[in-house]
C-alpha positions as semicolon CSV with decimal commas, in nm:
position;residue;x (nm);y (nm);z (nm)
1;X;0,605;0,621;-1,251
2;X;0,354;0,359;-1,326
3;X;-0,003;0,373;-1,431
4;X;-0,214;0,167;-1,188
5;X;-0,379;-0,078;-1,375
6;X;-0,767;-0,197;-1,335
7;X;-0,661;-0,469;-1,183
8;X;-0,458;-0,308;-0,922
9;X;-0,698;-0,064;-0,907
10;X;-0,942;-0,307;-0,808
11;X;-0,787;-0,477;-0,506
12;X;-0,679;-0,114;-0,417
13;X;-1,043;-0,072;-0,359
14;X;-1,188;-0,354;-0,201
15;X;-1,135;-0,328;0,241
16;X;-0,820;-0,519;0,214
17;X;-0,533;-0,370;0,441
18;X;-0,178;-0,270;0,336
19;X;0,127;-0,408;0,483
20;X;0,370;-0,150;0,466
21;X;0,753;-0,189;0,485
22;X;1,028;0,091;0,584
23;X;1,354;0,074;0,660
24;X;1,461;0,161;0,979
25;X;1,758;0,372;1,012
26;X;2,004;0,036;1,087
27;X;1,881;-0,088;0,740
28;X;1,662;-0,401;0,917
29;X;1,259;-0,406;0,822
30;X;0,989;-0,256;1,015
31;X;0,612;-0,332;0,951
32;X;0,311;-0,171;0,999
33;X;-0,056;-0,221;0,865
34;X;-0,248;0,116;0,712
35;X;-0,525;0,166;0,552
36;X;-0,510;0,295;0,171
37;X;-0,636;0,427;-0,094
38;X;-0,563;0,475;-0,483
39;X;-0,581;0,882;-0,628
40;X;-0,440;0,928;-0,985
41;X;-0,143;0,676;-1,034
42;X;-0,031;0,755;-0,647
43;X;-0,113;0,536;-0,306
44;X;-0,247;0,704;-0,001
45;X;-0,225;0,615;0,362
46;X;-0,246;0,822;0,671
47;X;-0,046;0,755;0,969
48;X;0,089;1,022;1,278
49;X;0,429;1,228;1,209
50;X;0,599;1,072;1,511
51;X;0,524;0,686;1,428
52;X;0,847;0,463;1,313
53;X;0,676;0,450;0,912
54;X;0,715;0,833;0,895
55;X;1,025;0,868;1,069
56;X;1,154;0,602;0,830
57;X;1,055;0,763;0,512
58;X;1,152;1,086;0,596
59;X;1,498;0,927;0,564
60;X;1,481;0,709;0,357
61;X;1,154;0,733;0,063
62;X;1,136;0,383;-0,068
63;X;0,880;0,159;0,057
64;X;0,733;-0,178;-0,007
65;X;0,322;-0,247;0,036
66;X;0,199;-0,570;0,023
67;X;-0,143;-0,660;0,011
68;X;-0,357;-1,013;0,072
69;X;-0,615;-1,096;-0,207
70;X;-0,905;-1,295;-0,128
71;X;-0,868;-1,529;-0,422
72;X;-0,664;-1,789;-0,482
73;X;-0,474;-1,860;-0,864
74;X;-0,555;-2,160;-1,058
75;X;-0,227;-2,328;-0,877
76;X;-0,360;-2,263;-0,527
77;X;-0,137;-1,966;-0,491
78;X;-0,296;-1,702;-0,245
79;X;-0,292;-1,372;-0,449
80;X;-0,104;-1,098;-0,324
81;X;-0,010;-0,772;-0,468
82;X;0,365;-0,650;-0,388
83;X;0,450;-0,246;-0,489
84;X;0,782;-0,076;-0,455
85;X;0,789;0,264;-0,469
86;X;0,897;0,598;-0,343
87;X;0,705;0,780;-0,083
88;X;0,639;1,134;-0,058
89;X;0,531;1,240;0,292
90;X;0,265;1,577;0,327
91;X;0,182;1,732;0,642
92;X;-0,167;1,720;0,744
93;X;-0,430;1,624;0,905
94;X;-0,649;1,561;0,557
95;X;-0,993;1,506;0,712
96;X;-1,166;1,407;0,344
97;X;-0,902;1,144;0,302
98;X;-0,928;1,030;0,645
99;X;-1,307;0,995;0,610
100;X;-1,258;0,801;0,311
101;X;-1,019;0,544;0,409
102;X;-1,273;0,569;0,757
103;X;-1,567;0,504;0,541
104;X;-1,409;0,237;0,303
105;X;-1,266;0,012;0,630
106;X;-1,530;0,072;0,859
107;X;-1,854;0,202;0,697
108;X;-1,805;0,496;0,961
109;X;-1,749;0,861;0,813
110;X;-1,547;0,940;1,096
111;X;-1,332;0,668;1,273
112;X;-1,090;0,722;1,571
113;X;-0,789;0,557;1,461
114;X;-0,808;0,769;1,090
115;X;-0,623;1,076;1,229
116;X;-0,925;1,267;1,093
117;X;-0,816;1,607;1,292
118;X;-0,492;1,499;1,484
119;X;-0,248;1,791;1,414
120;X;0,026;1,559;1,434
121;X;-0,094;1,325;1,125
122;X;0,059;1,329;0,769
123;X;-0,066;1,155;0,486
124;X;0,202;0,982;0,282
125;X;0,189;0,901;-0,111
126;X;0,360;0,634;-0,292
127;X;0,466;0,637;-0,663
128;X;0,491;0,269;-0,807
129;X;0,813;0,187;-0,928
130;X;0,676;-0,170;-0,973
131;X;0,434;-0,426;-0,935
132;X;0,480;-0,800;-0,853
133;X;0,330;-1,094;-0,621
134;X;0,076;-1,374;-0,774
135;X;-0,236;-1,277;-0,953
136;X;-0,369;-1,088;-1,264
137;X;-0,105;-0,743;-1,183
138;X;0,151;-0,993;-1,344
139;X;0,227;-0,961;-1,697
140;X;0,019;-1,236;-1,842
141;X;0,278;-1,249;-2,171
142;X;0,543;-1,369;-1,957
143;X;0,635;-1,768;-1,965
144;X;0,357;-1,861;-1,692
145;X;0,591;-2,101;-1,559
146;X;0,895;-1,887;-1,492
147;X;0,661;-1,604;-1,354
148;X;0,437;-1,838;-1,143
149;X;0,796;-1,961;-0,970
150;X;0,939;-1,607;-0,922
151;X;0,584;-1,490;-0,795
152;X;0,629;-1,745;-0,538
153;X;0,920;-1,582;-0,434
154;X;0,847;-1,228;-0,413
């Protein structure tokens, strides 16, 4: 498990969406954008039992989110944020987490498409195994070159 640092924590709380990658039972990719939200040194996202993300993890835990800074590096490199990690899937609904992620995307408490009551949502949580893309979440003691060439990668 990882601490999540300020950094992290930061673009964790501005309005920028998650893309978050599963694996679908024939091992290929499948996509999906949520809404999150750091607690403690854990991710948050809501999504419905019966969608393709939580059918996924419920087979298969490990995840990848990737999320779109607004900044670009000193290279002209967008910034992005990639975490691998496990998830842990809870059944819900969880109306004050709904409401949050609600009031942080939307400035509305309540929001249709948070799940806010839906009896069928779950609320998933993701442990950081680790942290890559371009920007400050990179170990700045690394050789800048080397990193700013895998970064690219990633």
């Amino acid at each position: 498990m990882t601490t999540i640092p300020a950094h992290v924590q930061a673009l964790l709380g501005s309005d920028a969406v998650a893309h978050v990658w599963t694996a679908n039972r024939d091992g290929s990719p499948q996509v999906s954008v949520v809404w999150v939200i750091a607690q403690g040194d854990e991710i948050l996202f809501g999504t419905d039992s019966r969608s393709e993300k939580a059918k996924n993890l419920a087979n298969n835990p490990r995840v990848i989110l990737s999320i779109e800074d607004e900044e670009r590096n000193e290279r002209g490199y967008q910034r992005h944020l990639v975490i691998r990690g496990s998830a842990r899937v809870e059944p819900g609904p969880d109306p004050e987490l709904m409401d949050r992620l609600a009031m942080k995307y939307t400035g509305l408490r309540r929001h249709p498409l948070a799940l806010r009551d839906s009896p069928t949502s779950v609320v998933v949580r993701v442990t950081i195994d680790r942290l890559s893309g371009v920007g400050p979440w990179i170990d700045d003691t690394a050789d800048r070159p080397a990193r700013d060439a895998a970064a690219v990668t990633t």
